[in-house]
N, C-alpha and C positions, 0 to 999 in steps of 0.2 A: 970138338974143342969147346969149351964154357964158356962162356959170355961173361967177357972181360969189364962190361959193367952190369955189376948186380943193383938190382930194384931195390927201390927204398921200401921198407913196407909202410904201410898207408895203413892211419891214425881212424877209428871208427868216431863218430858224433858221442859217442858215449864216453870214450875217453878225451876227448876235447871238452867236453862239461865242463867234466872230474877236473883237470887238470886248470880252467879257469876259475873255477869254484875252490881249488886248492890254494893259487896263486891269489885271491882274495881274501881268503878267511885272514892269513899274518896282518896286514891293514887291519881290517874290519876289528880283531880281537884290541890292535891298540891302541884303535882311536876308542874302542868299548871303556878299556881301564883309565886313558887318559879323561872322558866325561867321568864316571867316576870319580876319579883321585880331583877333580875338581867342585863335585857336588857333597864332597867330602872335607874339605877345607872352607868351604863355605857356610858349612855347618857349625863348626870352630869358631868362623866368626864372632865377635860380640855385635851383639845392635847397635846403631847408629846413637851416639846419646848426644850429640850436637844439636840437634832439632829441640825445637819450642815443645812439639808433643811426646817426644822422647823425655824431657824434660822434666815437664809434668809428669809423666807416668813415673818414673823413677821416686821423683817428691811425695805422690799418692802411695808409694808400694812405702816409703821409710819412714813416713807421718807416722807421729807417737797415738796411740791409742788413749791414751788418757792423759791429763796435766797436774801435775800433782802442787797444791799453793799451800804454804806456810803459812798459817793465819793464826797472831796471837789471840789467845783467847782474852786476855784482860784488856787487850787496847780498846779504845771505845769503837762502837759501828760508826762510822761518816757515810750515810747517806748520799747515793748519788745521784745527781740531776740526770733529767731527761735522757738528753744525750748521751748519756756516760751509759745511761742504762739500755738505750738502744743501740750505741756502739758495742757493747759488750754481750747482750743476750738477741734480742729482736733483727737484727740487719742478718743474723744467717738464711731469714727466711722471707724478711720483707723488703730487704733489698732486691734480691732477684723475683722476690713473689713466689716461692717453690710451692708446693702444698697448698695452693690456695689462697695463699695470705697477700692481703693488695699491698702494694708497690707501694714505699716509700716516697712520696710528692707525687703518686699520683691521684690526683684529684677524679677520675673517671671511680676508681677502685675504692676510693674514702666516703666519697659522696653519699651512696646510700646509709656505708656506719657511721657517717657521722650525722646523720637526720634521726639515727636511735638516740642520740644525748649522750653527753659525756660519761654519767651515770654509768648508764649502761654496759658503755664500751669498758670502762674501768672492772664490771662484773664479770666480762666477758675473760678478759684480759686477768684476772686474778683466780675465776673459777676454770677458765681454759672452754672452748669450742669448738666441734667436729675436732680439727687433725692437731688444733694449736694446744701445748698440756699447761696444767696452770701456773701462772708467773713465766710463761714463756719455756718451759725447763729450770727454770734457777728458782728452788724453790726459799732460796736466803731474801730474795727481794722483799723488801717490805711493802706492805699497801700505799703508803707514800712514792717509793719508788716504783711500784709500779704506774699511777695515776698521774707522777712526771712524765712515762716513758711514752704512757697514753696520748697524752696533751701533746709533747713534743711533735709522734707522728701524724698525728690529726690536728693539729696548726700549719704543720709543714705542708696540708694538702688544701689548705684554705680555710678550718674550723677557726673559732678562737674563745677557746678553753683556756682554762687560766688553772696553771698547775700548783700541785700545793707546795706551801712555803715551807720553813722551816718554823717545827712550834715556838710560839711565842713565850718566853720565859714568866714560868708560875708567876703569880702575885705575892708577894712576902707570907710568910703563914703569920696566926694571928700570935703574935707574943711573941714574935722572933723581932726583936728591938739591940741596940746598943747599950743595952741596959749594963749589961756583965761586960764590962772591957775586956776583950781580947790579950791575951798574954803572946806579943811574938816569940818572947822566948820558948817556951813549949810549943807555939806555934812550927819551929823550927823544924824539932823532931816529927813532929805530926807532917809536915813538907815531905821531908826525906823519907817515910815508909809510904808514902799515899801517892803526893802531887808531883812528886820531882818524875815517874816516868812519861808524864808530857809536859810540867813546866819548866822541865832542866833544859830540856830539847828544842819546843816551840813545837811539839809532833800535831796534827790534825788542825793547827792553827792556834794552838794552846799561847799566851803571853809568855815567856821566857819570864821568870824567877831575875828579878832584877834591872829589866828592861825597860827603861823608864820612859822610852818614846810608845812600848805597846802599852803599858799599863796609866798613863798620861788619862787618855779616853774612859780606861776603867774606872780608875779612881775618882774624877769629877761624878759618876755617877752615884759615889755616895759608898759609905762601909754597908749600911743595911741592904744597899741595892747588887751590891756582890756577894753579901753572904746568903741572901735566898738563891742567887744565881748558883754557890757553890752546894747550895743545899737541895735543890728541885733540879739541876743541871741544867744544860742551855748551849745551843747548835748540839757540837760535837761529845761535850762533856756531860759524861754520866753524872749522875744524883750522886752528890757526897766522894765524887772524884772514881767511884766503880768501888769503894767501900760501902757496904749497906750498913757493916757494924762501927764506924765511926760514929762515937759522941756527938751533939751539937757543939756542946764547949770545946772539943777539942777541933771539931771542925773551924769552930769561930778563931780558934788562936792559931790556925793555919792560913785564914785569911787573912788574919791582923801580920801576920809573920810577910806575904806577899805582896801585903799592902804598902808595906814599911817598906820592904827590899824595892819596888818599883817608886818610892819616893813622896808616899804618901801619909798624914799625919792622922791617929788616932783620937 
């Protein structure tokens, strides 16, 4: 008779592996896809642009490469002081010192160039030195401006250099007199093709054509003493108003013409 209970059969070590190693891998494979599908979304991300250095890098990456400036050609140059000229070309490299260039009021860093003499520093500063190019890069500067810009940072470090002025208006020429009376009337027309683009305005500091509180101070100066001024020029105003082919006489009946308008008698 058969034995009514049958034997279980009994599992070898080799199949117990298998069998835990099968019951593994489903896990193992999902947690595989799910790192995945996260180092995958993360990648999608954008960068943090909240941050200070985020920030900036964004601003460096979209900075214009060049600035492009509209500059009329007939308006007269205005010269700029010191300051104007070191805020505008010098402070890229002597405010922080990059390249070499000593630090703006530091007096440790001026000290030896300014025992070369002003002179000097001005030759330096316009012919350019080791890494600095001449006029700083801007080569529109004038030698005036640049001998402001000199003075400005080598005072500010303890020097005292005394920067240049603005030229002092010619002397009359000889035979330039009150002799020929001025005609305002044709003076008028002579205004309107020449003078009227700074004195309509008051542009670069010009007296406004009819302003009798600017032209007040002009006028005690005298007709001979404005009409060399409109002839030789003076501060901002070119020689003959930026006309080179303007007459004398017709020059003279443009001044008699804004002499009269600002309230002044012939």
């Amino acid at each position: 008779m058969a034995d009514s209970h049958a034997k279980m059969t009994q599992a070898t070590p080799q199949e117990v592996i298998i069998s835990v190693l099968a019951g593994l891998f489903a896990p193992l494979l999902a947690i595989f896809l799910i790192v995945m599908l996260i180092f995958s979304i993360q990648d999608k991300h954008l960068p943090d642009t909240s941050s200070e250095a985020a920030q900036k890098a964004t601003l460096e990456r979209i900075k214009p490469f060049a600035h492009l400036v509209a500059v009329d050609a007939n308006a007269p140059k205005v010269e700029k002081s010191g300051q104007e000229v070191f805020d505008a070309v010098c402070a890229t490299c002597h405010t922080p010192g990059a390249l070499g260039a000593p630090k703006f009021g530091n007096k440790a860093d001026w000290g030896p160039r300014i025992s070369q003499g002003y002179e000097t520093l001005i030759k330096h500063a316009t012919e350019g030195i080791r890494q600095m190019p001449p006029r700083g890069g801007d080569g529109d500067l004038s030698d005036t401006e640049v001998a402001r810009a000199v003075a400005y940072m080598a005072d500010a470090a303890g020097a005292t250099f005394k920067a240049p002025e603005a030229a002092a208006p010619a002397a009359p020429a000889a035979g330039v007199t009150a002799s020929a009376k001025p005609d305002p009337a044709k003076g008028k027309a002579v205004y309107e093709a020449t003078c009227a683009a700074c004195h309509a305005t008051g542009v670069a500091g010009a007296p406004k054509a009819g302003d009798k509180a600017a032209w007040g101070p002009r006028i005690s100066q005298g007709y001979e003493t404005l009409y060399s001024h409109a002839l030789n020029g003076i501060r901002a105003m070119p020689a003959k108003g930026g006309n080179a082919g303007l007459s004398e006489a017709d020059l003279a009946d443009a001044v008699g013409f804004l002499m009269t308008q600002g309230g002044g008698k012939l």
